[in-house]
Residue frames as qw, qx, qy, qz and C-alpha x, y, z in Angstrom:
[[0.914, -0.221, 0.202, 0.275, 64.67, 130.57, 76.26],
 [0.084, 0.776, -0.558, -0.281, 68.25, 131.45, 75.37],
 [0.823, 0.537, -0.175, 0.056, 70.21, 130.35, 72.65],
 [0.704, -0.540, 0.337, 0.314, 73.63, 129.46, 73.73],
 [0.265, 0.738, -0.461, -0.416, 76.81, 130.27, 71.38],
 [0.415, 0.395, -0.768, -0.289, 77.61, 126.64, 71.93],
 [0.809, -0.256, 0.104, -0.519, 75.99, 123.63, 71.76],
 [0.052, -0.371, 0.927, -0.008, 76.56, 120.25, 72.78],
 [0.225, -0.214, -0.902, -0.299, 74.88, 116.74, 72.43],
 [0.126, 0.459, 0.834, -0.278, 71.78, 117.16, 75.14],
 [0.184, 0.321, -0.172, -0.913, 70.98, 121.10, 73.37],
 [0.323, 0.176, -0.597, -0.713, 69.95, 118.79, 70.62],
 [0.121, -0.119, -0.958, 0.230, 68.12, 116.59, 72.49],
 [0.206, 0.567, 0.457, -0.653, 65.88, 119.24, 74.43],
 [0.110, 0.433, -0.289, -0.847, 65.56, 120.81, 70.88],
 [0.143, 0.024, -0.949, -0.278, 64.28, 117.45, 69.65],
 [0.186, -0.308, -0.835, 0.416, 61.99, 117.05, 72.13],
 [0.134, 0.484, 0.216, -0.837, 60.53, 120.99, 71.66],
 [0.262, 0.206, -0.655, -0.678, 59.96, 120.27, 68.60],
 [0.408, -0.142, -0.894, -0.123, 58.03, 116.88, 69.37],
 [0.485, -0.665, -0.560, 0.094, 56.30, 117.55, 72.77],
 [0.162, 0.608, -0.044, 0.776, 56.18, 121.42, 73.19],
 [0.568, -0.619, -0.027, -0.541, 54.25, 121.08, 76.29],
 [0.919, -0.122, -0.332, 0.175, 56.91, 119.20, 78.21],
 [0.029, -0.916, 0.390, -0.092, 59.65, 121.03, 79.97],
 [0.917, 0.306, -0.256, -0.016, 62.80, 119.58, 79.77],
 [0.178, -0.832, 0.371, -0.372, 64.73, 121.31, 81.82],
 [0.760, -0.421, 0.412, -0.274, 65.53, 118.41, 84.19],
 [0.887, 0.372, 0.239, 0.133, 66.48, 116.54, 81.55],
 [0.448, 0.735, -0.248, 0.444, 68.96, 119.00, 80.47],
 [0.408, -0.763, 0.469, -0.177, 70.49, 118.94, 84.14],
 [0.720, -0.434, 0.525, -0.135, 70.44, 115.63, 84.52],
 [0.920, 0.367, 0.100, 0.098, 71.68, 114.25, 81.00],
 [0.398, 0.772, -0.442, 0.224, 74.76, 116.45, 81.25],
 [0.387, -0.747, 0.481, -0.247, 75.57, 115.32, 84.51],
 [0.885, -0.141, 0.444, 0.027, 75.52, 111.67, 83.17],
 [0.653, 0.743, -0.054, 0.136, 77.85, 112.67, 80.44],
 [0.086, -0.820, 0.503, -0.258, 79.85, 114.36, 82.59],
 [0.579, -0.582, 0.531, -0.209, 80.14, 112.12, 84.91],
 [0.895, 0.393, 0.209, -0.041, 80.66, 109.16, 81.94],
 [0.466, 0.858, -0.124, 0.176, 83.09, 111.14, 80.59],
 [0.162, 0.853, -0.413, 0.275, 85.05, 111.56, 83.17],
 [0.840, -0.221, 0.495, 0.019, 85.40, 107.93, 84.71],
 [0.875, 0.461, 0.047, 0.140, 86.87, 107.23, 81.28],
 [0.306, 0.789, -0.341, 0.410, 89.48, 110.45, 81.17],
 [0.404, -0.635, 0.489, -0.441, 90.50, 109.41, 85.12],
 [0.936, -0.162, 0.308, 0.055, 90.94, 105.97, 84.83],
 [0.678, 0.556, -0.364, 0.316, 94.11, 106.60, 81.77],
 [0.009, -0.668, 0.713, -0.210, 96.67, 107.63, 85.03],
 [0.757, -0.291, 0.535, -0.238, 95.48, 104.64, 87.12],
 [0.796, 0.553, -0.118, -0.216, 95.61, 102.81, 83.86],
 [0.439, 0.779, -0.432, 0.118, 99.45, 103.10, 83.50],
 [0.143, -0.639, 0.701, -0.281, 100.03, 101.98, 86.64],
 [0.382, 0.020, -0.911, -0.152, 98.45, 98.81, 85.69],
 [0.295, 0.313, 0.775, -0.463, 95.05, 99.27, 88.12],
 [0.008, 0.459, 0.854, 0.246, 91.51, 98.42, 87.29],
 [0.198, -0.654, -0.242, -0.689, 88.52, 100.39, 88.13],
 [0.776, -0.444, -0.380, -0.237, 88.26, 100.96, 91.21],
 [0.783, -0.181, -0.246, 0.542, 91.66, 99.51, 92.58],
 [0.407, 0.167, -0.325, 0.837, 92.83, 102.94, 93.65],
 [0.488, -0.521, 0.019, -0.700, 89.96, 103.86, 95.47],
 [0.886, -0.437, -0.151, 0.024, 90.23, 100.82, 97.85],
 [0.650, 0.247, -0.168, 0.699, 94.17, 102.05, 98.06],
 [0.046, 0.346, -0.116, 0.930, 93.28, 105.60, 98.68],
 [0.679, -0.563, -0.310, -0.355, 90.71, 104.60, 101.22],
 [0.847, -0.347, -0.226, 0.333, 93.20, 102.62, 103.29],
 [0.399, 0.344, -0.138, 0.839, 96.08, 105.70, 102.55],
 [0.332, -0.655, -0.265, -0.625, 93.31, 108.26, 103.60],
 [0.735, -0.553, -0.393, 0.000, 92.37, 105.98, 107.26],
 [0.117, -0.799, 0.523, -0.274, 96.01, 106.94, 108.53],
 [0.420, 0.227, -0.863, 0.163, 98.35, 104.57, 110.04],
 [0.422, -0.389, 0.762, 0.300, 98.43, 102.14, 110.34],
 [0.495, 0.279, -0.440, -0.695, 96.44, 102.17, 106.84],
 [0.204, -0.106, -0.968, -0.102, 93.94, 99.42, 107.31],
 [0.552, -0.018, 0.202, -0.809, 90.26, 98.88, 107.71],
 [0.413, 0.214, 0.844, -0.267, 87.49, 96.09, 108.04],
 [0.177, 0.185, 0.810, 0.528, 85.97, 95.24, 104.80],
 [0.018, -0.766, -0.630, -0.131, 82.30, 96.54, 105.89],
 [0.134, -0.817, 0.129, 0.546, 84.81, 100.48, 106.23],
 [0.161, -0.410, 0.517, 0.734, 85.98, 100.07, 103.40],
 [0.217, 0.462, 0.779, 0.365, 83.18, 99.52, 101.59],
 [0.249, 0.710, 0.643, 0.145, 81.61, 102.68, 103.08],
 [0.179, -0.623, 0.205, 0.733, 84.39, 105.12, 102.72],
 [0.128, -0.219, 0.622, 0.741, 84.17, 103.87, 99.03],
 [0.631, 0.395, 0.111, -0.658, 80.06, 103.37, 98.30],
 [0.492, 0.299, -0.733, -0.362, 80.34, 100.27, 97.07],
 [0.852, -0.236, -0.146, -0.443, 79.12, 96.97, 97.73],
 [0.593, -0.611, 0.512, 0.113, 81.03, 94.43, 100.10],
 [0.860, 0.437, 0.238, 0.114, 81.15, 92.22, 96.90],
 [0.563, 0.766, -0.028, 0.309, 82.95, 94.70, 94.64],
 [0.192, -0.836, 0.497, -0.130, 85.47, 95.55, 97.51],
 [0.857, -0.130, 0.464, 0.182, 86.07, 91.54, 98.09],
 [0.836, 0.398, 0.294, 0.238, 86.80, 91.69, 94.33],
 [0.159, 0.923, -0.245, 0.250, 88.94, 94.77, 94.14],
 [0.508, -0.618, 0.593, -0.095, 91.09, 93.68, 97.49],
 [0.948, 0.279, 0.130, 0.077, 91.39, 90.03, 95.56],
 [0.518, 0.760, 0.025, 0.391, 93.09, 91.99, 92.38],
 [0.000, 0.899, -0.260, 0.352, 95.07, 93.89, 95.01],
 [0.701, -0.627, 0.288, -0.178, 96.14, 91.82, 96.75],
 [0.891, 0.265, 0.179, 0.322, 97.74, 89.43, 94.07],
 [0.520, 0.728, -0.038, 0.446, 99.69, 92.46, 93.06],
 [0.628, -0.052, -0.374, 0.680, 101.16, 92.68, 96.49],
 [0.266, 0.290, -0.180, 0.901, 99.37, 95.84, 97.53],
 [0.686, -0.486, 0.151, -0.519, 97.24, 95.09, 100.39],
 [0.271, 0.214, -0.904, 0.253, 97.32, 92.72, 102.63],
 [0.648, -0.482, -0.040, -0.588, 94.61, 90.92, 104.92],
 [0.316, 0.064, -0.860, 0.396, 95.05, 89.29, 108.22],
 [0.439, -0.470, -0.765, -0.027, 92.79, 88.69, 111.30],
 [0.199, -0.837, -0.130, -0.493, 91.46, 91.29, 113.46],
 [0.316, 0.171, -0.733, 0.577, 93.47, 91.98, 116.62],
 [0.301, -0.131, 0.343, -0.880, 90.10, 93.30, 118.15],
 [0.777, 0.104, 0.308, -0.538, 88.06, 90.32, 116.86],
 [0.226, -0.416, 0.826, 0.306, 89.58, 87.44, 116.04],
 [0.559, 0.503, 0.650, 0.109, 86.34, 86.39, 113.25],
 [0.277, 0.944, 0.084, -0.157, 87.01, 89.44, 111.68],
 [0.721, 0.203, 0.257, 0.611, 89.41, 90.56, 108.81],
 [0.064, -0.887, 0.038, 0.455, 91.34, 93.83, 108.19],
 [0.711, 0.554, 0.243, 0.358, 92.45, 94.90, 105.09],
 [0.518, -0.659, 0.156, 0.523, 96.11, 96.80, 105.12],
 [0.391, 0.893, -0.221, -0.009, 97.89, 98.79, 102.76],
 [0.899, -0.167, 0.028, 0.403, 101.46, 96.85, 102.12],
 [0.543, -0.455, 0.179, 0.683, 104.57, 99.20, 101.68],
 [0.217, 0.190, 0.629, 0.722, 104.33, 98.73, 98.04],
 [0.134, 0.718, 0.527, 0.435, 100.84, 100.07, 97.58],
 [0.013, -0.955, -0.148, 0.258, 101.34, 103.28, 100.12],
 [0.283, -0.355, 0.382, 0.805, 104.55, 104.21, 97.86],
 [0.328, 0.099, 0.567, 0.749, 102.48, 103.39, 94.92],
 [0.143, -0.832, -0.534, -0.049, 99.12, 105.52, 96.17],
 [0.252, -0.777, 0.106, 0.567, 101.61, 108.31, 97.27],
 [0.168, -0.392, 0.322, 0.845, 103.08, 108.76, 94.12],
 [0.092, 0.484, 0.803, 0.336, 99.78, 108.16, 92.03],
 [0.111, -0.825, -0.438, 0.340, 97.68, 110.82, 94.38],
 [0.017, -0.681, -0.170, 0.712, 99.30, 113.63, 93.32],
 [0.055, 0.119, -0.547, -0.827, 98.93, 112.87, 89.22],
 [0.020, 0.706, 0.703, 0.081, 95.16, 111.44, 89.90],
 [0.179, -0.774, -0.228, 0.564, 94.96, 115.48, 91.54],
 [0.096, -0.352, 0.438, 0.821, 96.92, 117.16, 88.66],
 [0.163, 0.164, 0.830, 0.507, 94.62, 115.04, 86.12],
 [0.021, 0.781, 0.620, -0.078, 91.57, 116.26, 87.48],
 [0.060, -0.610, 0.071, 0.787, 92.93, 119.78, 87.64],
 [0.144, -0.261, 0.552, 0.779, 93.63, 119.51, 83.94],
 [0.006, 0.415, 0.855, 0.311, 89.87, 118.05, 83.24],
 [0.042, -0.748, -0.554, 0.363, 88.38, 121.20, 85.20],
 [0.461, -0.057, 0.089, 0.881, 90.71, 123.30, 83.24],
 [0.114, -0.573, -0.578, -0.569, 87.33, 125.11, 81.50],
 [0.476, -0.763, -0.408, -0.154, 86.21, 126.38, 84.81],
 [0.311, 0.598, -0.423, 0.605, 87.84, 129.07, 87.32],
 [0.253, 0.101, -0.836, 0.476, 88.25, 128.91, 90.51],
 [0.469, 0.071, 0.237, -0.848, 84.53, 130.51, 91.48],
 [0.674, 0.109, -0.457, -0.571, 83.02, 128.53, 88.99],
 [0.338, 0.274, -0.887, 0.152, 84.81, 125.39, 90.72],
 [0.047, -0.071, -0.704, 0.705, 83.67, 126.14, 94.01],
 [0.555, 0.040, 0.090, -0.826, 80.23, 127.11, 92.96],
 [0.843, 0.053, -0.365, -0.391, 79.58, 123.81, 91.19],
 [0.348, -0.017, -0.875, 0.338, 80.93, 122.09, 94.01],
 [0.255, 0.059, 0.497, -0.827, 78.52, 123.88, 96.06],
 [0.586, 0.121, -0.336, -0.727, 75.85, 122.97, 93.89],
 [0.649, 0.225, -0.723, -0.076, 76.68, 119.48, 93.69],
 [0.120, 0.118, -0.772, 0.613, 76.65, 119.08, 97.37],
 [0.587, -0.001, 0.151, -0.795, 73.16, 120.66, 97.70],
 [0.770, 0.221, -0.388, -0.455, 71.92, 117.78, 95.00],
 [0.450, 0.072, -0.831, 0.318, 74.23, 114.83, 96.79],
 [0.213, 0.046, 0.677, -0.703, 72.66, 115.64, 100.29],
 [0.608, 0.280, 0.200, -0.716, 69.10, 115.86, 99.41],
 [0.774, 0.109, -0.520, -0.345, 69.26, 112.86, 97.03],
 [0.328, 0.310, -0.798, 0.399, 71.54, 110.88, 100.01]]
């Protein structure tokens, strides 16, 4: 096994662990504890822009879903739940929150009149257009550590692991 110049918090983990149950590999563990760091890590550092603009978790993904659809920016509650992997619940409760603030809107389907469509109002595609391109910068600045190859490899990577678990 290599030694890395630097370590971080799972290093010491697996190191724990070699120590305690040599006959264990840990490997897996060491993938899969960084990725929940990571991925911890960076729901925190991505939620400060949204933050500012006064959204919750969440609330700009049900924004940038409806931006995303094209005009006339609007979808049916059981699409927008699975552009965004979420339950219908947590969209009801997002679209709520969004809606008080004036940036959706729901009305009756024109194609089924039991059915509801959830719209992007003026206000939220100005305020999803001018959010998108500092959510985009922020991430930039959180990959900063990695070049473009690297990027693209661990996106490649990540894909493999997302299919096959999907």
């Amino acid at each position: 096994m290599t030694h890395p110049i630097f370590t971080d918090a799972v290093d010491d983990i697996a190191a724990q662990w070699a120590v305690e149950r040599p006959d264990l590999d840990v490997g897996p563990m060491e993938v899969i504890g960084r990725i929940h760091r990571v991925a911890a890590l960076l729901d925190t550092r991505l939620r400060e822009v949204f933050a500012e603009a006064a959204l919750g978790n969440g609330d700009f993904d049900v924004l940038a879903s409806l931006r995303r659809s094209g005009a006339p920016y609007e979808l049916a509650p059981t699409e927008l739940s699975a552009t965004m992997m979420v339950t219908s619940g947590a969209v009801t409760k997002r679209v709520d929150r969004l809606q008080r603030l004036g940036l959706v809107g729901r009305r009756v389907s024109a194609s089924d009149g039991r059915g509801r469509v959830i719209a992007l109002t003026e206000r939220g595609r100005t305020l999803v257009d001018q959010l998108h391109p500092l959510h985009l910068a922020n991430e930039d600045r959180l990959l900063h550590a990695l070049d473009t190859k690297e990027r693209a490899q661990l996106a490649a990577l990540l894909r493999k692991l997302l299919l096959t678990l999907e």
